[in-house]
C-alpha positions, 0 to 999 in steps of 0.5 A, a space after each residue: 383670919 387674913 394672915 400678911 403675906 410678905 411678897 419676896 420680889 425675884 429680880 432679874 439680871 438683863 441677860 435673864 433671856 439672853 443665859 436662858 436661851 444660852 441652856 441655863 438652869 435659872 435658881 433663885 439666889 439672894 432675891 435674884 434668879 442665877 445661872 446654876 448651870 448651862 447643861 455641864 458644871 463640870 464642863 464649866 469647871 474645867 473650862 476655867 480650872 483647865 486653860 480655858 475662858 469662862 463667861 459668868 453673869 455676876 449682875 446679881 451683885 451690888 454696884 453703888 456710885 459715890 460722887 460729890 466734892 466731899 466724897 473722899 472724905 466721908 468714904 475714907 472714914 467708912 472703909 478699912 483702905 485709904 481712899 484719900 490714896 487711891 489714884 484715879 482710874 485704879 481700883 482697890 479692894 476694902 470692908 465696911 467696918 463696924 464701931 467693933 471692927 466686924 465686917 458688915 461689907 467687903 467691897 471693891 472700890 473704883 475711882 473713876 475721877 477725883 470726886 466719883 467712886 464706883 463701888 462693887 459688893 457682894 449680893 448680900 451686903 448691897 443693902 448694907 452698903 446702900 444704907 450706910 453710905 445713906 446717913 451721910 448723904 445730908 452731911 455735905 456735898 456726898 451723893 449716892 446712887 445704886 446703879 445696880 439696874 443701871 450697870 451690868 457685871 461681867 466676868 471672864 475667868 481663866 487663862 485664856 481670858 485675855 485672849 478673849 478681851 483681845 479679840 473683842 476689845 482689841 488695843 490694850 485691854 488685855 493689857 490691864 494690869 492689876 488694880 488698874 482700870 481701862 476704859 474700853 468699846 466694842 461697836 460703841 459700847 463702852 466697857 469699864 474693865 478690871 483685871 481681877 478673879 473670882 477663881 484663882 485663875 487670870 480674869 477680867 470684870 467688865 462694867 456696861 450698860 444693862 441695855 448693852 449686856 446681852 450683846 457684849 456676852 453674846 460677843 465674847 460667847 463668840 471669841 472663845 468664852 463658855 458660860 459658866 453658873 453658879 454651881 461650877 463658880 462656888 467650886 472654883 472659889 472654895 479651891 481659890 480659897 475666896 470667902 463668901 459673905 453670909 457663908 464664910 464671914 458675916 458680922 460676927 467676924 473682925 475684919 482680919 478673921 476673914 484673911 481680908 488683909 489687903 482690904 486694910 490701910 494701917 497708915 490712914 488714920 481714923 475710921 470707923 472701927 480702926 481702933 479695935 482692927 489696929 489694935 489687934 493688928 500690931 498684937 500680932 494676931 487673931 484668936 481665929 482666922 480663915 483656913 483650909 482644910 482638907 479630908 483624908 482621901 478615903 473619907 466619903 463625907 460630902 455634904 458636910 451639916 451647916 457649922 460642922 465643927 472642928 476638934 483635936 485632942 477632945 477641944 473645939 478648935 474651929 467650925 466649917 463654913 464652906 464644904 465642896 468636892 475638889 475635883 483638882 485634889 480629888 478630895 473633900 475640902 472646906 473652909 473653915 475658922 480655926 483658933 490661932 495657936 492650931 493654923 500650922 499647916 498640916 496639923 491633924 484634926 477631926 470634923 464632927 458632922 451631925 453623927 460622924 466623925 472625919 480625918 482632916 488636916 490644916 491646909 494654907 489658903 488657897 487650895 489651887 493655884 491657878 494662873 492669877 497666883 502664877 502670873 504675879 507676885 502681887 495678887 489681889 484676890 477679892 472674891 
């Protein structure tokens, strides 16, 4: 008997050959082929943890635009932030909500005029998004084109970013303030720059063409920025305390479990799932939220089992998400779902991993501070 075969196609970003003659180790992650690494994850960790200026290939994440005369309108009721507010050139973090409040989507949302929209999802969700914002593309003058073949995503992350987007972009590039949006050129490629992290350190993303991505790295390769995978990334993001979704939130979450708070207007008005986001929201709490937590030092119990769970005084409290070595605290953290009356920092618990059993404490989100905490009183960390 012929059994179906489903063929699984592997996608590429442009700079596929640009990073692998860089050294890069290629994975397959999501449907599409990533930098793990580029010889040294601990090198590319440090680079960014440690004052420097790392390079990282985020091509693999979604990037839809959204035009038309009534874009505002059918976008403004699909996500939890206020769209119809959102100036022009300035971007903002938001989810995609179902009729129940879970989180089908987080996303970044940039206005590039008054009727177009660019918007930024994670791997995972590009689809979803896709799908959702196609239902509505025969109700009204709303169009939706996935440009994620078109538009290449890349990010310099690290105290010394700026620097690197000076001495390539020159002018006022470095000079992006948060939430903003420069539009920039190098040799007559032009850039859509954001200022925004991934890590907890300063950063910028920056938007080009696919067909002018290899040459745009290779430049700021040139001024000071050291290629980074995916390996040393989930590091730097677990310390940032940045959730990721299909590990650390999904559609089992309500929006606000995610500690996605910024992502969220209570002033708008109606949109899909905000009866149920709201009404939790001026009750005061989650039954659960997002938190830190980590190991006492003498525990050598990385890796943690997928969904370990969390205990005190014999009741589950809490399940693992995320688990990594930090090599900032020299410890094991994670993150993790703790139930609201147990979230004070500090409080004591235990993690059961398959067999085993490990000391733990509550720990406020993030782990690290880094230079994007440092350098305002504002962040907005979008993960």
């Amino acid at each position: 008997m012929n059994e179906a075969v489903e063929q699984i196609t592997i996608q590429e970003s442009a700079l596929a050959q640009t990073i692998e003659s860089s050294g890069a180790s290629l994975v397959e992650h999501k449907g599409w082929r990533v930098a793990e690494s580029f010889g040294d994850e601990a090198a590319e960790y440090r680079t960014v943890r440690e004052g420097g200026a790392g390079l990282i290939d985020l091509a693999a994440r979604g990037r839809i635009e959204v035009s038309g005369a009534e874009s505002v309108q059918f976008l403004n009721g699909l996500v939890t932030n206020d769209v119809k507010a959102l100036p022009e050139n300035r971007w903002m973090p938001a989810a995609f909500p179902n009729v129940q409040g879970r989180l089908i989507a987080q996303a970044r949302i940039l206005r590039q005029s008054p009727d177009s929209f660019l918007i930024d999802t994670e791997t995972q969700t590009h689809e979803r998004v896709l799908k959702t914002l196609g239902r509505f593309t025969l109700a009204g003058d709303f169009r939706v084109t996935d440009m994620t073949s078109d538009i290449v995503l890349l990010s310099v992350q690290g105290a010394r970013s700026a620097e690197v987007i000076g001495a390539v972009f020159g002018g006022g590039a470095p000079r992006t303030e948060r939430n903003h949006i420069t539009y920039a050129s190098w040799q007559g490629i032009p850039t859509t720059l954001i200022r925004a992290t991934h890590t907890g350190e300063d950063g910028f993303d920056l938007f080009v063409t696919a067909s002018s991505a290899p040459s745009l790295w290779n430049r700021l390769v040139e001024a000071g920025a050291r290629p980074v995978g995916f390996g040393a990334l989930e590091v730097l993001r677990i310390e940032a305390g940045l959730p990721r979704y299909g590990v650390d939130m999904d559609e089992s979450n309500i929006v606000l479990e995610a500690g996605l708070d910024e992502a969220v207007s209570y002033t708008k008005g109606c949109y899909i799932g905000q009866e149920i986001i709201a009404r939790i929201h001026w009750r005061g709490h989650v039954a659960r939220r997002l938190a830190g937590l980590i190991f006492d030092d003498d525990q050598k119990v990385y890796p943690l089992s997928n969904d370990a769970k969390v205990r005190t005084e014999g009741k589950d409290i809490g399940r693992i998400t995320s688990s990594v070595y930090s090599p900032q605290l020299n410890r094991l953290i994670a993150l993790s779902y703790i139930k609201y009356n147990y979230l004070a920092s500090g409080t004591e618990i235990q993690v059961v991993s398959g067999e085993s059993e490990h000391r733990a404490r509550v720990a406020e989100l993030p782990f690290v501070r880094g230079s994007w905490e440092e350098d305002s009183s504002d962040p907005q960390s979008i993960g």
